[in-house]
BAZA-36290 format. One record per residue (C-alpha): x negated, y negated, z; residue in one letter. Coordinates in steps of 0.001 Angstrom, whole numbers, m for minus. Each point is the difference from the previous one (the first is absolute). Layout:
<rs>
+---------+---------+---------+----+
|      px |      py |      pz | aa |
+---------+---------+---------+----+
|       X |       Y |       Z |  A |
...
+---------+---------+---------+----+
</rs>
This chain:
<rs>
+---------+---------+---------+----+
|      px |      py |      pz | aa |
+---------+---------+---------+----+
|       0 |       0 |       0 |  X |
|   m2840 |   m2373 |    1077 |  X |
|   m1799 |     751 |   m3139 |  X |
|    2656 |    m465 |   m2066 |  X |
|     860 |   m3347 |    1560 |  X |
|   m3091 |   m1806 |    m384 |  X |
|    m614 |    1709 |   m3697 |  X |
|    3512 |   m1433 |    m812 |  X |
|   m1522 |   m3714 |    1504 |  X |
|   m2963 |     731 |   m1858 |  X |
|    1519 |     221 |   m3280 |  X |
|    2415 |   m3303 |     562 |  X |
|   m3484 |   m1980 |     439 |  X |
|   m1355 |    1691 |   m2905 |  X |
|    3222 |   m1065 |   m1889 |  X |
|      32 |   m3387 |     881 |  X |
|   m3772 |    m919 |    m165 |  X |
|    1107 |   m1626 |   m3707 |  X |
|    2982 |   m1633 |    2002 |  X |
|   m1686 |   m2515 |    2603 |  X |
|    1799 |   m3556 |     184 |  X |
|   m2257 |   m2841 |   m1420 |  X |
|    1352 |   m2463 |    3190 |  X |
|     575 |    1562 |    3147 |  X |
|    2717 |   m1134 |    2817 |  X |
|   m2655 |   m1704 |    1921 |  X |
|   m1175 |   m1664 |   m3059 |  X |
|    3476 |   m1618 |    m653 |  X |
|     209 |    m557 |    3851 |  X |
|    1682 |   m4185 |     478 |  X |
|    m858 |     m44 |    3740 |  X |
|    1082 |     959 |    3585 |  X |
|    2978 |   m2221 |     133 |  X |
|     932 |    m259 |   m3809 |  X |
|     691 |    3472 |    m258 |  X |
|    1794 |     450 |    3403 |  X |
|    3362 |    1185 |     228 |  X |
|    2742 |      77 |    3050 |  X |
|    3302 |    2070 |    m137 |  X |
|    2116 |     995 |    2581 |  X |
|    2673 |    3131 |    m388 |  X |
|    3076 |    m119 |    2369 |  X |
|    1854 |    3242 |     254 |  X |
|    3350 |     649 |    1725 |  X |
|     449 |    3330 |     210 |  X |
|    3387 |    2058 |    1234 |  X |
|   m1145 |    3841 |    1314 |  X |
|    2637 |    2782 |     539 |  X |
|    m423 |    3264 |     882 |  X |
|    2631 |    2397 |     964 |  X |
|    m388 |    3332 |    1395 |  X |
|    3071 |    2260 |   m1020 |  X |
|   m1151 |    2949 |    2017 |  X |
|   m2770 |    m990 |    2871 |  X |
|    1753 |    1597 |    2613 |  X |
|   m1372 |   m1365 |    3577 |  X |
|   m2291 |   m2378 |   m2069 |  X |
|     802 |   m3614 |   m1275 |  X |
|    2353 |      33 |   m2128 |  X |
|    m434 |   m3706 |   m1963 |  X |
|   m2976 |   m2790 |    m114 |  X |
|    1291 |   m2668 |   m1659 |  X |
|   m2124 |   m3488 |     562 |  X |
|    m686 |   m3450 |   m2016 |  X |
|   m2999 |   m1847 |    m990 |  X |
|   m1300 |   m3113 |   m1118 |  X |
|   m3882 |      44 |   m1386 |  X |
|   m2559 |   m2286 |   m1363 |  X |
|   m2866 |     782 |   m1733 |  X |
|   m2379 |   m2639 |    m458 |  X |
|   m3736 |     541 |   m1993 |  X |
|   m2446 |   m2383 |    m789 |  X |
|   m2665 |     977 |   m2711 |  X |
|   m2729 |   m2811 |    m957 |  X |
|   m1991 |     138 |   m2864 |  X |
|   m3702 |    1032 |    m663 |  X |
|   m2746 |   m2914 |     759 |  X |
|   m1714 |    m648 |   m2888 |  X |
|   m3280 |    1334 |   m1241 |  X |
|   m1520 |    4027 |    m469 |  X |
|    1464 |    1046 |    3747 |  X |
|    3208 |   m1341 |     200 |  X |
|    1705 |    m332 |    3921 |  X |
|    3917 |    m401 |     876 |  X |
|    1952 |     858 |    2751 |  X |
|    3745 |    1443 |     536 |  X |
|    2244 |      76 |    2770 |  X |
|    3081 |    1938 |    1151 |  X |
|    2734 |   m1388 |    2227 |  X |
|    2924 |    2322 |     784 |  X |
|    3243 |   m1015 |    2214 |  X |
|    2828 |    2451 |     835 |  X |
|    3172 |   m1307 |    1499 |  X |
|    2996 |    2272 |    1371 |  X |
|    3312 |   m1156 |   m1747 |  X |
|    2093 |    2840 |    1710 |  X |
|    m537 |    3257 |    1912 |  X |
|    1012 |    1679 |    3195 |  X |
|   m1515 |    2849 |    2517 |  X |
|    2139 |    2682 |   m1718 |  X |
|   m1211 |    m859 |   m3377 |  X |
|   m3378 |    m824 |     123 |  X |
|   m3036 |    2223 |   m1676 |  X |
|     774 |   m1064 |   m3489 |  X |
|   m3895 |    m263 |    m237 |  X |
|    1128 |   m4443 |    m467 |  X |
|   m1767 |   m1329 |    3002 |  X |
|   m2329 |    1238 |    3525 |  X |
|    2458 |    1722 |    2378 |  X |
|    m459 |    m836 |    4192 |  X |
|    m400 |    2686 |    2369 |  X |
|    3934 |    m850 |    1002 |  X |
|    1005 |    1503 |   m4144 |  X |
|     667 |   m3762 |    m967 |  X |
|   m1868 |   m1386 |   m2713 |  X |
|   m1654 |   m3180 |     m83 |  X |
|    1270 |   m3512 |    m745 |  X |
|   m2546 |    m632 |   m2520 |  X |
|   m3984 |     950 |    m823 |  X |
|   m2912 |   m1563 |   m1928 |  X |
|   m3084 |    1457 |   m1436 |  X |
|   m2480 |   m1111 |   m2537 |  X |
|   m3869 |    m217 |    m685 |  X |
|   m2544 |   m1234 |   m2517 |  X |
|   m2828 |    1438 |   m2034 |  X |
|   m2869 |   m1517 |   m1687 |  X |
|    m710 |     963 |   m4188 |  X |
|   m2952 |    m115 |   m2156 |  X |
|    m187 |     110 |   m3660 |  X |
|   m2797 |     604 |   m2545 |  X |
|    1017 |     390 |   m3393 |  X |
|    2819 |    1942 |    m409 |  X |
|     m53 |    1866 |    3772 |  X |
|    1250 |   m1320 |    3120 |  X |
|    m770 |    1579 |    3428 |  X |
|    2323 |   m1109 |    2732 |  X |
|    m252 |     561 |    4076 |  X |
|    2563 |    m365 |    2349 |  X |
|    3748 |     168 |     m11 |  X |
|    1937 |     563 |   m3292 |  X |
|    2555 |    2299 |   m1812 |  X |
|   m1271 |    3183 |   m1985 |  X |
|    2220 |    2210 |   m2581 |  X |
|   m3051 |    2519 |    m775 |  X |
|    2071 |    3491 |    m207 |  X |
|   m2478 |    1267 |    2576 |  X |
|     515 |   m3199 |    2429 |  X |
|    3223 |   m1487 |     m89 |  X |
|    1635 |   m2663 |    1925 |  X |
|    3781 |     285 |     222 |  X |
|    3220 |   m2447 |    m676 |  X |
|    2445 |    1442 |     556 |  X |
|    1663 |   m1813 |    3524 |  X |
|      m9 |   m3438 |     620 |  X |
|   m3786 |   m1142 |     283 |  X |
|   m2628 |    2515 |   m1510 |  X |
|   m3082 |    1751 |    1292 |  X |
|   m3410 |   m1593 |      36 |  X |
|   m3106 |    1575 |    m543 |  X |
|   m3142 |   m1127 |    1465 |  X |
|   m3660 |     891 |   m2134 |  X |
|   m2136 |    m718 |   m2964 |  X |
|    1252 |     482 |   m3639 |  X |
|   m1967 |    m318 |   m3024 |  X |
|    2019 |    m398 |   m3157 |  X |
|   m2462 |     441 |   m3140 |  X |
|    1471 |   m1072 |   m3300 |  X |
|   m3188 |     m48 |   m1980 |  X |
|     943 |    1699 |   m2911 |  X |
|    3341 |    m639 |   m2059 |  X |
|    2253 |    2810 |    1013 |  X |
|   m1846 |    1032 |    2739 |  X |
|     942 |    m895 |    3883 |  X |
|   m2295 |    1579 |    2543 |  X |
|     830 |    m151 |    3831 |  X |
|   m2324 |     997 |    3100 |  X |
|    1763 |   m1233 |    3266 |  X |
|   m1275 |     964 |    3826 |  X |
|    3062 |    m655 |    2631 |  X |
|     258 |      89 |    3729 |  X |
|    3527 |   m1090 |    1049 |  X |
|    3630 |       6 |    m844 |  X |
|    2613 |   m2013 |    1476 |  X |
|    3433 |    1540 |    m619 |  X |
|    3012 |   m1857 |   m1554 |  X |
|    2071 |    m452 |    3181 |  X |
|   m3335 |    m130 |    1976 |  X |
|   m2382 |   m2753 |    1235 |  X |
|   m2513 |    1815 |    1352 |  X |
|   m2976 |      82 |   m2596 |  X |
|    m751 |    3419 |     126 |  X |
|    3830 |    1064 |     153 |  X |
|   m1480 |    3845 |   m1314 |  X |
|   m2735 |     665 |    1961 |  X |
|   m2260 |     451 |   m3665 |  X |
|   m3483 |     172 |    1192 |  X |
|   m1826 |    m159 |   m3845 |  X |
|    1334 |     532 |   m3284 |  X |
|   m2101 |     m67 |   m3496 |  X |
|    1269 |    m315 |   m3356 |  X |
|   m1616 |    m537 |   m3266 |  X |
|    1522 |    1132 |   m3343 |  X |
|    1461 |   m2046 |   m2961 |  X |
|    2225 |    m247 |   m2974 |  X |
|   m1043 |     395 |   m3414 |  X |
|    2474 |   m1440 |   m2903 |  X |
|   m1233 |    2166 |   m3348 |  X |
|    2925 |   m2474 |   m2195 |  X |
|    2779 |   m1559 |     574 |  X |
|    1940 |    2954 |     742 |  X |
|   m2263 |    2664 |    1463 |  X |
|   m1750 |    m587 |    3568 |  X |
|   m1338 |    2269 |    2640 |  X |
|    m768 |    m547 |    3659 |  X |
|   m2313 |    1776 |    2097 |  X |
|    m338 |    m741 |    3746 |  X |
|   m1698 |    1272 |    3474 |  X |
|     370 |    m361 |    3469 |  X |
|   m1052 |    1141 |    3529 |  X |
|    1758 |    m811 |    2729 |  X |
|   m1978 |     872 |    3753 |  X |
|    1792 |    2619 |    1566 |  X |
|    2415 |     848 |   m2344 |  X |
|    m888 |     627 |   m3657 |  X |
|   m1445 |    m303 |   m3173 |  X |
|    1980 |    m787 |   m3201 |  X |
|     m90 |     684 |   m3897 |  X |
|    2403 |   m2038 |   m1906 |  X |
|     215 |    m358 |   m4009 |  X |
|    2479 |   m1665 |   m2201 |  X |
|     626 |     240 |   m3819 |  X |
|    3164 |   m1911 |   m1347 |  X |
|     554 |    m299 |   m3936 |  X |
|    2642 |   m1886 |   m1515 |  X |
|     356 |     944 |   m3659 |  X |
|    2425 |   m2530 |   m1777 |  X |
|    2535 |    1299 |   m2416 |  X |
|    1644 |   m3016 |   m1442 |  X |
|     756 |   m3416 |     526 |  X |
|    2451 |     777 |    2643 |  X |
|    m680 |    3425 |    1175 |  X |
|   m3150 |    1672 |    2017 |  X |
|   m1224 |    2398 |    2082 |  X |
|   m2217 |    m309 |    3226 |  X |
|   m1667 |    3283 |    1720 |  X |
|   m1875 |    m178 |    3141 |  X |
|   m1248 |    2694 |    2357 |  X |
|   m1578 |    m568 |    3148 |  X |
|   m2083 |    2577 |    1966 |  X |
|   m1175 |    m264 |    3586 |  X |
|   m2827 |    2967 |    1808 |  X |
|     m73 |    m814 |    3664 |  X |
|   m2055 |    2228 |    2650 |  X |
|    m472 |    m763 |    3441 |  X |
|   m3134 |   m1219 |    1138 |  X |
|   m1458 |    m398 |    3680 |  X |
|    2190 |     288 |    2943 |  X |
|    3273 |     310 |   m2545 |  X |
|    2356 |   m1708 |    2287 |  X |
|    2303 |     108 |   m2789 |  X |
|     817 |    3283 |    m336 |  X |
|    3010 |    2198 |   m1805 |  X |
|    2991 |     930 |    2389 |  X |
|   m1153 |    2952 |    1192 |  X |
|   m3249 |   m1230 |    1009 |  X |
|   m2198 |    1310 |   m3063 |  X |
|   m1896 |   m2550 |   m1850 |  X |
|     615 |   m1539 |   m3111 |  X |
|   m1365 |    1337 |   m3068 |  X |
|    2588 |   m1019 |   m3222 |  X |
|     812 |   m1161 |   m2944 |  X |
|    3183 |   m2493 |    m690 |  X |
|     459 |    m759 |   m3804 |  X |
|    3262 |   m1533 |   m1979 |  X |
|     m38 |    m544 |   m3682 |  X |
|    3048 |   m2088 |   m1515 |  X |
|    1457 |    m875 |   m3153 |  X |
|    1582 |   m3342 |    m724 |  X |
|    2122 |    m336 |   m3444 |  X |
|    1153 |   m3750 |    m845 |  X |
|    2145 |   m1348 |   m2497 |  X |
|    1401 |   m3346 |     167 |  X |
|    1152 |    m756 |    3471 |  X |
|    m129 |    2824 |    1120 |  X |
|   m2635 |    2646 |    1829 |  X |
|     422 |    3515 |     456 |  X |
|   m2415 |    1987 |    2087 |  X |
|    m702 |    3156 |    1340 |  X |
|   m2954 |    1433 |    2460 |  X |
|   m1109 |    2951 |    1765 |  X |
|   m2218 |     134 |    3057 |  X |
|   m1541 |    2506 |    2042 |  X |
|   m2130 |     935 |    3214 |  X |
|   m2379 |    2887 |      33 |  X |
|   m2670 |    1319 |    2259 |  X |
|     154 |    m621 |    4027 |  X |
|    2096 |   m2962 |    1647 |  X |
|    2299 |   m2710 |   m1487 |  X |
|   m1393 |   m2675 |   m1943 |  X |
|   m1480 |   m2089 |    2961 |  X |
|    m646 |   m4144 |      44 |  X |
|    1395 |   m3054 |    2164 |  X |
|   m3608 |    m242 |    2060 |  X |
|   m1296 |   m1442 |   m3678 |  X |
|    3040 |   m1940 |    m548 |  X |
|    3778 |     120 |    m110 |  X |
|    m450 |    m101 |   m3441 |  X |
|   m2323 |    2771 |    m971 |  X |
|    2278 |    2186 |   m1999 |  X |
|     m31 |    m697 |   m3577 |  X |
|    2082 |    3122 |    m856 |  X |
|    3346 |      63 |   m2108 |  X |
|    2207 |    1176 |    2481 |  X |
|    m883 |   m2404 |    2806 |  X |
|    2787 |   m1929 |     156 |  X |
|    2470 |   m2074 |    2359 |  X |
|     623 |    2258 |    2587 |  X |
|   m2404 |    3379 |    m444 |  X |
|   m3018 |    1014 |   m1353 |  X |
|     598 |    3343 |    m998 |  X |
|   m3504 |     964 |    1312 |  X |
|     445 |    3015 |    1918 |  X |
|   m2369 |    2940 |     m18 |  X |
|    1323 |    1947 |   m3338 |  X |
|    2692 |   m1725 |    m501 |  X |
|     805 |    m916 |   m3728 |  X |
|    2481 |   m2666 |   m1370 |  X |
|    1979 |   m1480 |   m3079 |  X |
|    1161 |   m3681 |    m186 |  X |
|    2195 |   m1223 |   m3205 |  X |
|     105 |   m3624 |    m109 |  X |
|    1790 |   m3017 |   m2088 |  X |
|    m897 |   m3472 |      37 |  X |
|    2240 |   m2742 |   m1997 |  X |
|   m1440 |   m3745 |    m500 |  X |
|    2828 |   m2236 |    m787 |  X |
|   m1862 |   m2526 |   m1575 |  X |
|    1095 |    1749 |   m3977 |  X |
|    3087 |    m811 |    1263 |  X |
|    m321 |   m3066 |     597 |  X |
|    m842 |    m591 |    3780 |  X |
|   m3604 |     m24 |     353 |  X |
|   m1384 |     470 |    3406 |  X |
|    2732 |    2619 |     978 |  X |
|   m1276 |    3815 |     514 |  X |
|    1643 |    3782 |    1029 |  X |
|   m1907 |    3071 |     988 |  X |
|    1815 |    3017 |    1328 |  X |
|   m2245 |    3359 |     504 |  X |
|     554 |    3353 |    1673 |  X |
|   m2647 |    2146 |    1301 |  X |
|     m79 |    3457 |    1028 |  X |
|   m2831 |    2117 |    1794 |  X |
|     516 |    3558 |    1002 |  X |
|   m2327 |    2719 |    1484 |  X |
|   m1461 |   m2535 |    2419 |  X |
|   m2371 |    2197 |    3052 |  X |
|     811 |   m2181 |    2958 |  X |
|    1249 |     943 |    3956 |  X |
|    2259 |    2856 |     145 |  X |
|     497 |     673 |   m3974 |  X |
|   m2093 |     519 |   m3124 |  X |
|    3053 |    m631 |   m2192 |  X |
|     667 |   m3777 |    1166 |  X |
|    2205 |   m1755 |   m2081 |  X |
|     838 |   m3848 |    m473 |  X |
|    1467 |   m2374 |   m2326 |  X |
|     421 |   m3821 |    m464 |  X |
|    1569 |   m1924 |   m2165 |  X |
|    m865 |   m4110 |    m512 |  X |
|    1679 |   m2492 |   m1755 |  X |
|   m1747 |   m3960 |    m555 |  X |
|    1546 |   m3518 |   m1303 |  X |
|   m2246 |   m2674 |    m156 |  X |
|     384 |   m3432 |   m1063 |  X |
|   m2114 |   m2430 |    m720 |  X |
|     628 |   m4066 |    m985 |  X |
|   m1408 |   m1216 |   m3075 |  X |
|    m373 |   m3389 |     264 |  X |
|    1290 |   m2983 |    1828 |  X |
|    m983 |   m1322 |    3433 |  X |
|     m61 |    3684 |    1622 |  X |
|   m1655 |    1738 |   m2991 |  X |
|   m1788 |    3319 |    1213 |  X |
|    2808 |     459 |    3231 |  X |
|    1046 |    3585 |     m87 |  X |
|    2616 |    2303 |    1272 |  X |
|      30 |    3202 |     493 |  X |
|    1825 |    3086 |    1215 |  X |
|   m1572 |    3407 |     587 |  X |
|    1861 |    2704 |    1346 |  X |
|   m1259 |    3337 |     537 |  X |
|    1817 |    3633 |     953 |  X |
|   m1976 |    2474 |    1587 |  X |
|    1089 |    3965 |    1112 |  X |
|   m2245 |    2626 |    1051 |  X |
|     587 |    3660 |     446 |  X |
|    m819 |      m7 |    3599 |  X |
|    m731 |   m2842 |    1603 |  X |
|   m3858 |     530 |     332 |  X |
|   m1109 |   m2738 |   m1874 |  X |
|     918 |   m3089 |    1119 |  X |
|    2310 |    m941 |    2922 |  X |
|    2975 |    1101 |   m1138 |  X |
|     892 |    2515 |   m3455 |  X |
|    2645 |   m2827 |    m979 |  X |
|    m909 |   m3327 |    m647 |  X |
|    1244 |   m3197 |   m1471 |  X |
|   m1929 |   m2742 |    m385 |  X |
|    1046 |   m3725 |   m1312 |  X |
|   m2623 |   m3102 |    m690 |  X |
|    1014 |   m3440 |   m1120 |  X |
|   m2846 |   m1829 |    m673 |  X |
|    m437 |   m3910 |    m871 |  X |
|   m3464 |   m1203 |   m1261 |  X |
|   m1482 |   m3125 |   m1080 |  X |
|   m3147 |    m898 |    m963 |  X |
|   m1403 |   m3639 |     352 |  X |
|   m3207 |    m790 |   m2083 |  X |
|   m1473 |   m3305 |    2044 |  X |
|   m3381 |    m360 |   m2002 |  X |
+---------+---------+---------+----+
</rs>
């Protein structure tokens, strides 16, 4: 795997040697403050979830949220080394909740089972660029498929580390990160995980316009090393018609004390994969995708982000990452904009995994169907403020995955973005 990986990077450099850009980034660079920018995101975000069947359990959280995401990103100082700085600043305030309904994962919960009024966090980090490659320290965002930070609540996770993003060579992104911290969405507390040291390096290599592959390590103390690749190809048919494949293929193994382990105490040792095919004509996007866990142990991650799961079948409410389990989803997306209202979308998908080796059963079962409307205004004084509705039902053959077998969960979410600079 390891030789295949850096024979694979190998051969992107060799590609692009006749591909190098005559005027680099840092070259084009206008200054610290010229090339600054300052946006803030506020999110209101609605979170339901009801337990049909948790008997002796909670049976509902349902809580309300108002969040503001504020980042500041300067531009590169003139000259061969260029220095900027950006900042984070995160504020979570509590709209509605109640003792009974907290957990929604929305905001820190007291030792009395109430959640808090509000919460901050934030941080900075410090950048360097030469050329066309910019290392940065400190606190900042990540989406490598190996080291992920997650969105998916009301203020997202924050990673703390160095990141070196390499785009030397046209088509060619190369990262090498080292981080030491997480701090959880609903969290304050820097290192929310208890992550000691995780490595990454890997990179993405685009061969045209429609073929690129993605190769990517990572070792996490204590837990595990990972293999992920990536190959998506979208072959265009017509004008108005195309298809997109893309399979994704994760090797983890526990390493060192393996505090993760599977649920009967064995250590990991598996491979997760998903390959999907996406057919779309018009306005409209048909897709279908098959995943599937081999080997010893689910499909482990959280310690190296909430986010570290780029698999097909990882979707509102499950993962479908059992040990052996395998799983279908068939999915439709509309965009009404052929019809004449841009900015409005649909998705509705349904996913089912079967054979799944968890506690009590190596035949779990479990289902869940989504369904997505999202709008988005055009223009006028509130261009860019969205609405959307996700709503997601979940059922389980037993009950041994999550909380509850039956699930149904409901988010209305408002967002707007503000660009200040």
């Amino acid at each position: 795997m390891r030789v295949m990986k850096w024979s694979m990077i190998a051969l992107a450099v060799s590609a692009g040697t006749s591909q190098l850009a005559m005027a680099s980034a840092q070259d084009e660079s206008k200054g610290f403050i010229e090339d600054s920018k300052l946006s803030v995101k506020t999110r209101m975000l609605y979170f339901s979830r009801d337990f049909r069947n948790n008997e002796g359990g909670q049976s509902r959280r349902e809580e309300t949220g108002l969040g503001f995401v504020g980042t500041f990103e300067s531009g590169f100082t003139q000259g061969t080394v260029g220095v900027g700085v950006d900042a984070i600043g995160m504020l979570g305030l509590k709209l509605d909740s109640g003792k009974g309904r907290a957990g929604t994962g929305l905001f820190p919960t007291g030792s009395d089972g109430r959640s808090q009024d509000d919460y901050s966090k934030g941080g900075g980090a410090v950048k360097f660029r030469i050329s066309d490659t910019v290392l940065k320290v400190g606190d900042q965002f990540t989406a490598l498929p190996v080291f992920a930070t997650d969105d998916s609540r009301l203020l997202p996770e924050i990673a703390q580390g160095t990141l070196i993003t390499s785009n030397e060579i046209e088509g060619l992104t190369l990262h090498a990160g080292h981080f030491t911290s997480l701090t959880a969405q609903e969290q304050t507390n820097r290192d929310s995980f208890g992550l000691k040291e995780a490595n990454v390096v890997g990179g993405t290599y685009a061969f045209t316009d429609n073929l690129s592959t993605s190769l990517y390590y990572s070792k996490v103390e204590d837990y595990w090393r990972k293999y992920y690749a990536n190959v998506n190809w979208a072959l265009p048919i017509s004008d108005n018609q195309g298809l997109v494949f893309d399979f994704n293929i994760y090797d983890t193994k526990s390493e060192g004390s393996a505090e993760y382990r599977a649920f009967d105490g064995e250590k990991l040792d598996n491979r997760a994969f998903s390959l999907s095919g996406a057919y779309n004509i018009g306005a409209h996007t048909f897709t279908l995708a098959y995943q599937k866990v081999t080997g010893d142990g689910d499909y482990g991650y959280g310690i190296d982000g909430g986010g570290t799961i780029f698999l097909a079948n990882s979707v509102a409410r499950s993962d479908f990452n059992a040990e052996d389990e395998k799983s279908w989803q068939a999915r439709y997306d509309l965009n009404f904009a052929e019809y004449g209202i841009p900015g409005l979308t649909f998705m509705t998908r349904y996913v089912r995994g079967s054979d799944a080796n968890v506690a009590g059963t190596t035949n779990g079962k479990e289902w869940e169907r989504d369904v997505d409307i999202k709008y988005v205004l055009q223009e006028g004084p509130a261009k860019d403020l969205s609405f959307r509705v996700r709503q997601a039902t979940y059922r389980s053959s037993d009950g041994v995955y999550y909380d509850s077998p039956s699930i149904d969960e409901l988010r209305l979410i408002v967002e707007y973005p503000l660009s200040i600079l």
